[in-house]
C-alpha positions as a printed NumPy array, in Angstrom:
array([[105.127,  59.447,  46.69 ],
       [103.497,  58.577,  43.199],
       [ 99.732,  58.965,  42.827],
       [ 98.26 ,  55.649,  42.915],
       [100.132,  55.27 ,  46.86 ],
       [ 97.982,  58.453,  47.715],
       [ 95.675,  57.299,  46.176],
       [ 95.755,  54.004,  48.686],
       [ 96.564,  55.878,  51.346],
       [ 93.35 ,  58.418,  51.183],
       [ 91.235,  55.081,  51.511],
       [ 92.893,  54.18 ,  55.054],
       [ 91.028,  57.466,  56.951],
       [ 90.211,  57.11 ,  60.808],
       [ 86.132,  58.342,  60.986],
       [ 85.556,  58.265,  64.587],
       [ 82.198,  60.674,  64.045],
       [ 80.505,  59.166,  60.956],
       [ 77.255,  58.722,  61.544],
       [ 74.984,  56.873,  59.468],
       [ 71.292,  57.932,  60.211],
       [ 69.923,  60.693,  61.812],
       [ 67.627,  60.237,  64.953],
       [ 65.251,  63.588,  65.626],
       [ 66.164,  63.125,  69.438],
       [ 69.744,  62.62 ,  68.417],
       [ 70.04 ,  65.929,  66.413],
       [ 68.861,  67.677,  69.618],
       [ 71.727,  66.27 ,  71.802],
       [ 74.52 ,  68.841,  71.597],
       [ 77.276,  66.554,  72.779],
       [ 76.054,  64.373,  69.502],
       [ 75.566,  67.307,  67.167],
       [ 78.937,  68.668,  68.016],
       [ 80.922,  65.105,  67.093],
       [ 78.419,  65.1  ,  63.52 ],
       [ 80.335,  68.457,  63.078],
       [ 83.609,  67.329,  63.87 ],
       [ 83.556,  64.149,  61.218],
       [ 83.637,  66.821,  58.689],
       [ 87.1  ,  67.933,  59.476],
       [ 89.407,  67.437,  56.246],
       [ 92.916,  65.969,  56.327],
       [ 94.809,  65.428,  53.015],
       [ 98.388,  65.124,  51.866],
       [100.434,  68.019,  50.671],
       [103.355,  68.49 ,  48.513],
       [105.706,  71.361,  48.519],
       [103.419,  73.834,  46.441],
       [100.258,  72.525,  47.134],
       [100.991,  73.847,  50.87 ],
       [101.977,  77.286,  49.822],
       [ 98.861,  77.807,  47.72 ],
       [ 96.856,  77.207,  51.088],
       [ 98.733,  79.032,  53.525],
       [ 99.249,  82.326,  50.661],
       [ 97.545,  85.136,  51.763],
       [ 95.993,  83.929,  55.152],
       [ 96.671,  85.259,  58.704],
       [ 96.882,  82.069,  61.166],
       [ 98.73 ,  80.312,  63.963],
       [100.067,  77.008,  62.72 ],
       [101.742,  74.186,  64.473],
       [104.257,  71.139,  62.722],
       [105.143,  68.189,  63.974],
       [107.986,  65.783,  62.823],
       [109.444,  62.368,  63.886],
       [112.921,  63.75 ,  63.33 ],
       [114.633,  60.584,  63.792],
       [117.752,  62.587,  64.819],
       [118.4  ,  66.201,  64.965],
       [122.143,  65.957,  64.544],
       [121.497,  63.803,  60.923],
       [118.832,  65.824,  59.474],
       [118.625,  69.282,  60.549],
       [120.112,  70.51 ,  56.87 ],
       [117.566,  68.585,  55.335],
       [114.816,  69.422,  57.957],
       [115.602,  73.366,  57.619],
       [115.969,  73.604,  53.56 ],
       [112.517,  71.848,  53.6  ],
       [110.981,  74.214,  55.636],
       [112.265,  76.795,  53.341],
       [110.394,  75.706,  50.516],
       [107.32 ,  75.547,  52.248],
       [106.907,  79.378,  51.377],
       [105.766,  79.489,  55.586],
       [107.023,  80.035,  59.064],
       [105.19 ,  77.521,  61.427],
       [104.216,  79.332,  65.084],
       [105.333,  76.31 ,  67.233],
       [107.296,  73.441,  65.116],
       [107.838,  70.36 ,  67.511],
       [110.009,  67.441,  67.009],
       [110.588,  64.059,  68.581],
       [112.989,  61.48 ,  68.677],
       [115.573,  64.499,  67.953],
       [118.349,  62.207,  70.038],
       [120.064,  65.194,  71.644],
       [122.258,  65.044,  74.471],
       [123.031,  67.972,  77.261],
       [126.634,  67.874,  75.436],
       [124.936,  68.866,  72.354],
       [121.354,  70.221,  72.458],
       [122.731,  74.399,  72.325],
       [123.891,  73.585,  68.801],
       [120.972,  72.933,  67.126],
       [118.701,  76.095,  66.535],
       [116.835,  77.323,  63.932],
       [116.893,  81.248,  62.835],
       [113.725,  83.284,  63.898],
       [113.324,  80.66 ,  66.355],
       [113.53 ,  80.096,  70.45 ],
       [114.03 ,  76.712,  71.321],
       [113.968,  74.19 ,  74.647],
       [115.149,  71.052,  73.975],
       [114.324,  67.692,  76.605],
       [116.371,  65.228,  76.448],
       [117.398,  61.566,  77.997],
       [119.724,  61.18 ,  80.83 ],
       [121.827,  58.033,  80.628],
       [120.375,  56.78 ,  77.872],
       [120.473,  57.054,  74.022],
       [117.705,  58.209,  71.894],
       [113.919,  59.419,  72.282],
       [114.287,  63.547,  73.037],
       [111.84 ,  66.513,  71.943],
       [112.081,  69.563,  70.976],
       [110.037,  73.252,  71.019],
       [110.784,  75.807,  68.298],
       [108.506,  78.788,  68.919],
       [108.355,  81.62 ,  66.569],
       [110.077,  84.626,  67.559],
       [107.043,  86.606,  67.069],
       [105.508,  84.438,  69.891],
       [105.785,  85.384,  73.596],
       [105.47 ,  82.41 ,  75.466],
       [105.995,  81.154,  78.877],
       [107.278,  77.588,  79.486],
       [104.736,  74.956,  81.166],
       [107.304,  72.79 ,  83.785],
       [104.509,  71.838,  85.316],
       [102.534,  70.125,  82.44 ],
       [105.884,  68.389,  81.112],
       [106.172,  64.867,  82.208],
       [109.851,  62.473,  81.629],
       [110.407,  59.052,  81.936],
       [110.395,  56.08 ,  80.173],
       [106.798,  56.145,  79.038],
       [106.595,  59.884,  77.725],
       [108.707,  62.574,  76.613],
       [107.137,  65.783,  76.856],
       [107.588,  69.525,  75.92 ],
       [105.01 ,  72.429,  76.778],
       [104.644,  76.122,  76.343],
       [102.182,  78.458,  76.796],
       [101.64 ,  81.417,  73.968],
       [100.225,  84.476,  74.788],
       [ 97.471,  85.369,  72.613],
       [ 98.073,  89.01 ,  71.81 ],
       [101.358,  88.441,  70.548],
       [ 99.707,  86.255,  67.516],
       [ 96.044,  88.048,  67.384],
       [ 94.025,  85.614,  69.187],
       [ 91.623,  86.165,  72.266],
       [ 93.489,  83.622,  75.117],
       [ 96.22 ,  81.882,  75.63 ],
       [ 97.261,  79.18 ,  73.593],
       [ 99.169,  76.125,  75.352],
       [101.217,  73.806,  73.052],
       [102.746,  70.881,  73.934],
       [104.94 ,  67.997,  71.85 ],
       [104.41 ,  64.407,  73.468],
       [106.622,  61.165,  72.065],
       [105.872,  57.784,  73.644],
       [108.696,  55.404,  73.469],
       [107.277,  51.95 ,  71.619],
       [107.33 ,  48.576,  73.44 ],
       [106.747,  51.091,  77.139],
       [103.281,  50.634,  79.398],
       [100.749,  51.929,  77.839],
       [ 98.895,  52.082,  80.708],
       [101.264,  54.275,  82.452],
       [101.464,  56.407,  79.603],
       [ 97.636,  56.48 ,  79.524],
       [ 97.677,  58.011,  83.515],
       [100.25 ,  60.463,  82.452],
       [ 97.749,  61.9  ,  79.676],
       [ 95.353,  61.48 ,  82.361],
       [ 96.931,  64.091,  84.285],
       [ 98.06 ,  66.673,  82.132],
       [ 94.5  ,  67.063,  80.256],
       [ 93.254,  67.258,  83.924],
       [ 95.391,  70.068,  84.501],
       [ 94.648,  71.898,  81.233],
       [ 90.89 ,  71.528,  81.536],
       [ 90.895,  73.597,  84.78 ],
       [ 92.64 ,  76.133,  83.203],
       [ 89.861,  76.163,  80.208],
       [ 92.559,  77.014,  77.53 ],
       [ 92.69 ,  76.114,  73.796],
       [ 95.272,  73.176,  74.053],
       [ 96.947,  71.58 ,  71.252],
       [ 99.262,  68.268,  71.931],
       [101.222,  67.163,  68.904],
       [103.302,  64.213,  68.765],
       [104.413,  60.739,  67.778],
       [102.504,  58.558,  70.3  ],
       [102.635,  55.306,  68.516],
       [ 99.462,  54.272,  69.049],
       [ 97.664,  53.476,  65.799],
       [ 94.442,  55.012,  65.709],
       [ 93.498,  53.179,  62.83 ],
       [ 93.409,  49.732,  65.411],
       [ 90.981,  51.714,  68.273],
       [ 88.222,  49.069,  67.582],
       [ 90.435,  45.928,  67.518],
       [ 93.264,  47.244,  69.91 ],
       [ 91.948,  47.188,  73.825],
       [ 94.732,  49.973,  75.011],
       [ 94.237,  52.141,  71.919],
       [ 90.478,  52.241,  72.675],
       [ 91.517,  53.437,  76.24 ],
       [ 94.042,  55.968,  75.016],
       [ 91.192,  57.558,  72.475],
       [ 88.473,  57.266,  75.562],
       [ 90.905,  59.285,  77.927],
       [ 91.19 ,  61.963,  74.976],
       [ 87.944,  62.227,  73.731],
       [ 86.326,  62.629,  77.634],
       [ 88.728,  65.456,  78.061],
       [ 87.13 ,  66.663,  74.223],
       [ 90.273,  66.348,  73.002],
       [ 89.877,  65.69 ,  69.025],
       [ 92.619,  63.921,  66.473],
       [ 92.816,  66.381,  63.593],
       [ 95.361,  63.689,  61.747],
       [ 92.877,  61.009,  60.065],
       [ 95.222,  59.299,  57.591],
       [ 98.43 ,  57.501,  57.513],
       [101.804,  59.834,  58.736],
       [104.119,  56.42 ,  58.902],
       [104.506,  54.13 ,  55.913],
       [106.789,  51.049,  55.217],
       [106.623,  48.343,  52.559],
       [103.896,  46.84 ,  54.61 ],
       [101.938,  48.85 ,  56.854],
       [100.495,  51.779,  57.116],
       [ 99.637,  53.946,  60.621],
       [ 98.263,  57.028,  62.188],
       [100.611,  57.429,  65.131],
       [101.457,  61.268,  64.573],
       [ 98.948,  62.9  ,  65.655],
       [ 97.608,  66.573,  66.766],
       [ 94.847,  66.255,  69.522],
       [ 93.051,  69.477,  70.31 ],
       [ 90.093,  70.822,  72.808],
       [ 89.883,  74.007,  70.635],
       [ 86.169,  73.55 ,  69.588],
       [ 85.508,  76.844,  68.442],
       [ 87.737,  76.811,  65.603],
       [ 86.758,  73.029,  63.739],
       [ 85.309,  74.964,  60.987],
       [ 88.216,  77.318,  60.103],
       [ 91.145,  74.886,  60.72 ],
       [ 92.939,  73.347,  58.111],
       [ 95.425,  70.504,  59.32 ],
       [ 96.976,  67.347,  57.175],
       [100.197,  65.319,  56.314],
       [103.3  ,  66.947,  54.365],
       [104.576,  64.687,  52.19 ],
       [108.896,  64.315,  53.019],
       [111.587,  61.861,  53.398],
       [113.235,  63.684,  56.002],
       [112.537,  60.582,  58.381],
       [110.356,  57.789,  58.329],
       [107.25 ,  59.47 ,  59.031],
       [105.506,  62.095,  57.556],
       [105.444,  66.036,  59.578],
       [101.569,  66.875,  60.41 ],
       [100.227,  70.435,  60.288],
       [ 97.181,  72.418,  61.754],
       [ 96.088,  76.139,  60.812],
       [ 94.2  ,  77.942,  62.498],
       [ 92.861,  80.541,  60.089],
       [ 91.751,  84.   ,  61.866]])
């Protein structure tokens, strides 16, 4: 990508917490305060070694997500890449990886456990888990939800095993395009339900094509965003992840409830042509 199409690109950010004045009751409501804070989150683009001078010499847990667009056609390309991000991601999560039962035990990466979910009698769609081998983790069944409005993977990590005070629960979420939203909607309905009782950090990655960028003009986009904001969920993806000769949209995303850690997170867009969209980080420095 040259320059001058960053360059573009950085001008098309999502700002769902800008405010423009300040009210002296306002700066006393907390629920307020806290989205003012929030709007200062930072999400960029990053090449190759622009991402290993951020991640050299921190200690973190770090999630990556990817639009594969097919396992079996681009896990070379997908593994070398990682390689020469100088890094080894906690949780990486893929969708569309279009596995099949027949073939999902062949595709693995080293260091790496991985659970694989893929379509029955049908071609396509499919995601993927690849937790970190340093990472104990139990799977969440009962947070996964499959049919023809979601895909959906979820762990949970146990937080001693990577330094941190609770339990982490990850998820990766891929919503077919041209299915219900609506349907979709009531299956994020319930699983952030779930998770809120539980009062865990919670990150859900995932292609969920639903452009962000369109929550003011686009009625069911504005419902998806109210659903995750009520359960504080927050987008930490603000610009563009999938770009074509003419248009531009934020429909990777990483949505998390993990207040406590806006100010020492770094998350953004890694810059690839793996697939048709861009893979989208988060770091959660310790």
């Amino acid at each position: 990508m040259e320059d001058s199409s960053i360059n573009v690109l950085n001008q098309m950010v999502f700002r769902p917490f800008d405010v423009d004045y300040v009210d002296i009751e306002d700066s006393l409501d907390p629920d307020i305060n806290f989205f003012q804070n929030m709007s200062n989150l930072n999400c960029e683009y990053y090449h190759e070694q622009q991402f290993c001078d951020i991640v050299n010499n921190h200690d973190y847990v770090s999630l990556m997500h990817l639009n594969v667009r097919s396992l079996p056609k681009n896990m070379d390309q997908l593994t070398a890449y990682l390689k020469s991000l100088c890094h080894s991601f906690t949780v990486i999560g893929l969708s569309e990886t279009w596995l099949t039962d027949n073939n999902k035990d062949l595709y693995h990466m080293p260091g790496y456990n991985c659970l694989h979910e893929c379509r029955q009698n049908k071609r396509g769609g499919g995601v993927s888990l690849f937790i970190h081998g340093s990472a104990e983790y139990t799977v969440r069944t009962d947070l996964n939800r499959y049919d023809e409005c979601i895909e959906s993977s979820f762990v949970e990590l146990n937080g001693r095993s990577l330094g941190q005070d609770q339990n982490v629960i990850v998820g990766v979420i891929y919503r077919p395009p041209n299915t219900d939203v609506n349907v979709f909607n009531q299956h994020m309905i319930d699983i952030l339900s779930a998770v809120k009782q539980e009062d865990k950090p919670c990150y859900c990655m995932g292609d969920y094509n639903i452009d962000i960028l369109h929550n003011e003009s686009h009625k069911d986009t504005g419902t998806f965003l109210d659903i995750m904001y009520s359960s504080s969920f927050i987008p930490l993806i603000t610009k563009p992840t999938r770009v074509t000769s003419d248009s531009a949209t934020i429909i990777d995303n990483i949505y998390c409830n993990d207040i406590t850690f806006y100010n020492t997170v770094c998350q953004g867009i890694l810059y690839t042509v793996i697939s048709d969209h861009f893979p989208v980080f988060t770091i959660l420095y310790s």
